[in-house]
N, C-alpha and C positions, 0 to 999 in steps of 0.2 A: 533171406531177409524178407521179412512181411513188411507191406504197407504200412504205414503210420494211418491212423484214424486219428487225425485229432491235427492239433496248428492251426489255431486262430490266432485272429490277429492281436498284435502286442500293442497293447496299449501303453504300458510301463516299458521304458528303455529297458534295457537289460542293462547297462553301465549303472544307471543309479540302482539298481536292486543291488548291482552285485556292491556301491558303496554302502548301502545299506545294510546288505549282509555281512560284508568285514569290516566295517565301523560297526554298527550294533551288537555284532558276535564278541569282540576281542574289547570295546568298552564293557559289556556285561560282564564279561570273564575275569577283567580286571579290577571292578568297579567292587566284585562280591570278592575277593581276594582282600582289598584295600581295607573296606568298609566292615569285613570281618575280623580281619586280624586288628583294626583300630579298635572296637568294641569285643573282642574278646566274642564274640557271639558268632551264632550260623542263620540268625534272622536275615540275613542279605544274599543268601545264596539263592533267592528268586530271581534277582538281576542277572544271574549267568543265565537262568532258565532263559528270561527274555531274550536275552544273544543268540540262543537256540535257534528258537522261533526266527530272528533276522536271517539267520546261516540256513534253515533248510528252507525257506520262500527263495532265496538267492539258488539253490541247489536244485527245486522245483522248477525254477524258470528254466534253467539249463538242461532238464530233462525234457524239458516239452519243447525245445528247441531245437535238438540235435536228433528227438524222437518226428519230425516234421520231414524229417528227410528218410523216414521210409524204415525206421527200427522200431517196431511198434512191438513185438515179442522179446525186445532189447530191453526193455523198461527196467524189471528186474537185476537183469545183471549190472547194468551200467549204475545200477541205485547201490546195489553192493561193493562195486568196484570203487566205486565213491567212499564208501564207508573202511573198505579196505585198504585203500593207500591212507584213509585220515585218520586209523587205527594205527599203523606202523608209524607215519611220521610225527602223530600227535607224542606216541609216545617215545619216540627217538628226541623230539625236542625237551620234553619235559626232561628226560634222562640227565641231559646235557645241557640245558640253560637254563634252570633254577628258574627265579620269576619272569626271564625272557623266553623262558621254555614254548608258553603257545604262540609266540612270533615267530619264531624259529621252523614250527610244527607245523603252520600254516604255510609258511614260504617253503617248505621241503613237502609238503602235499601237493601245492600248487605246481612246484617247479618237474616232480613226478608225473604231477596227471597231465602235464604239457609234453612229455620227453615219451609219454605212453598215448597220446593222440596222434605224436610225429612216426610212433609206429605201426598205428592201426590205418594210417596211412598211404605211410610210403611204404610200410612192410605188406603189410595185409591185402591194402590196396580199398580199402571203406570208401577212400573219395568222398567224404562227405567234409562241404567246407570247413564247417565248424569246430569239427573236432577238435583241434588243439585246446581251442578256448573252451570248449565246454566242459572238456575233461580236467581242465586246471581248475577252471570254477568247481568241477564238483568234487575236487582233492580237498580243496580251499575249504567250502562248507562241509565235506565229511569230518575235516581235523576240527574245525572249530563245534560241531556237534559234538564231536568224542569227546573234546576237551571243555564242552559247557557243562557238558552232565556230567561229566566224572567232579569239577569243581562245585557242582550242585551237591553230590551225594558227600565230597570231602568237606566242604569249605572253604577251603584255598587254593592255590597254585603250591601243591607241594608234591613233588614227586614219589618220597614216602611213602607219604599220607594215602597219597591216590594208590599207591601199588596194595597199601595195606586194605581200605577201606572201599577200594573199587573191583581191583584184582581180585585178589586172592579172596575175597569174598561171592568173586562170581558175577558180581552185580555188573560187571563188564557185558555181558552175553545178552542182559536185560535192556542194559543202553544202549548195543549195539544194533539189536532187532527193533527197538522203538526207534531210533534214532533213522535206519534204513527206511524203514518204512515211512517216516515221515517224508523223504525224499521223497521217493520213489512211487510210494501210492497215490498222492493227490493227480499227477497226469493219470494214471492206470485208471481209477475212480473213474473220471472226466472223459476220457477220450471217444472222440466219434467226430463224425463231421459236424457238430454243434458245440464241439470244445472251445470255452472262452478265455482268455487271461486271468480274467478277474473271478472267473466260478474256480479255476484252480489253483489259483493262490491262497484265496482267503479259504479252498478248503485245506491250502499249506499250512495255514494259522492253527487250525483246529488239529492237527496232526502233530504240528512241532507241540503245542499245548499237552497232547497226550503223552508223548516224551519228557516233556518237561514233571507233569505230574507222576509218570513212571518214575523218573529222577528222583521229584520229592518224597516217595512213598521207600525208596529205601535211603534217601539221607535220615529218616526216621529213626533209625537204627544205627546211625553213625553219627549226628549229630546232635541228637535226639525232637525235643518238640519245635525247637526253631526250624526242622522242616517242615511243621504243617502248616508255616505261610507260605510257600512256595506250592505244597498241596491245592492250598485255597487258590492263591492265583489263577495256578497253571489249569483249578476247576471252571472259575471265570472266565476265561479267555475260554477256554474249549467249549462253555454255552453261547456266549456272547459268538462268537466265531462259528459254530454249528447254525446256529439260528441264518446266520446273515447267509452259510453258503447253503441254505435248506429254500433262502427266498430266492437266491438266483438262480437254484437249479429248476424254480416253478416259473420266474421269469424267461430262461432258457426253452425248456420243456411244452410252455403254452404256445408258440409257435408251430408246433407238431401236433402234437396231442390230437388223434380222431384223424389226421390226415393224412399219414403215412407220407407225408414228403417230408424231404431236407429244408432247413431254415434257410434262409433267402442269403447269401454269402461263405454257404458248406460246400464240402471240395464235392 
């Protein structure tokens, strides 16, 4: 196990992000299901995109959390593994609970990535406090990522639909590896002894945004032009969000910059 470069300090609780990310995740998800099937239309599948964006800043915090305790070469798999249980249960809820399908998917990722922290644990022996909780959080936001994009590229909460138009088109492989990495890179990006909360989250914005517009660019093809406002959004958010995490990495950076020392509060 390599040291972790990176854990600074939290400014944002971790309790309201993670409200933040499954209130935001499972309102978006719901809100483009409602709002679509009422209007007959797919203009509202950007509000899932946004759920997204909520669920991997909530997933992001929990990487750089659990990565403080010393898994710094961990980054990767733990971002996967994330995405792995929220691929299986996302889709085991959808199977079996019709429009309660992603509550279902969510509570069976969570309840998963807690029942696999209690064995990296006490089986393995990791010792590392966190774990149960970090690993539930990041079942939590893997399912509701799978299941924001997959209702981005259908439409709806329709099990069906998604198997036809997400599956078996492939486009599953696409949301998976965007969706991963949106977890997973913004600690990877950031990490060093000058790693901030706020430099890696809001480069989580800009990451779930690239997701989201991966999303939108094959609901193209599934629901036709009502995905390219979900295109345009998820464009906006990714400048507006690039920008912002381009100035704190200069406000970061001008601390060092010509002096080869650590910023004043790096481990």
């Amino acid at each position: 196990m390599s040291v972790a470069a990176g854990g600074g300090e939290s400014k944002i609780d971790k309790t309201k992000l993670m409200m933040y990310g499954l209130g935001g995740g499972v309102l978006g998800i719901y809100l483009t299901h409602v709002l679509n099937t009422i209007t007959g239309s797919g203009y509202f599948s950007f509000l899932a995109g946004l759920g997204v964006i909520a669920a991997v800043v909530m997933g992001s915090e929990a990487v750089r959390r659990v990565c403080s305790y010393g898994i710094g070469t961990g980054v990767p798999s733990i971002g996967l593994m994330a995405m792995g249980m929220g691929l299986v249960a996302a889709m085991f809820g959808l199977s079996i609970g019709g429009v309660a399908g992603p509550i279902i998917g969510i509570a069976v990722a969570m309840g998963f990535g807690y029942f696999v922290g209690i064995l990296a644990n006490k089986i393995i022996k990791m010792n590392i406090p966190v774990m149960e909780d970090v690993l539930m959080t990041l079942g939590g936001a893997g399912a509701i990522t799978l299941i924001g994009l997959s209702v981005v590229v259908s439409g709806e909460i329709n099990y069906p639909l998604i198997l036809e138009s997400v599956v078996d088109t492939g486009y599953i492989a696409i949301l998976f590896i965007a969706g991963t990495l949106a977890i997973l890179h913004p600690f990877n990006a950031n990490l060093g002894p000058d790693e901030t909360q706020d430099r890696t989250l809001v480069h989580t914005i800009s990451t779930g945004a690239l997701a989201m517009f991966a999303a939108g660019l094959a609901s193209l093809a599934t629901i036709g032009a009502a995905g390219m406002l979900t295109v345009i959004i998820a464009a906006i958010i990714w400048i507006k969000a690039f920008m912002w995490y381009f100035a704190l990495v200069k406000r970061d950076s001008s601390g060092v910059v010509g002096t080869g020392l650590l910023p004043e509060g790096g481990l």
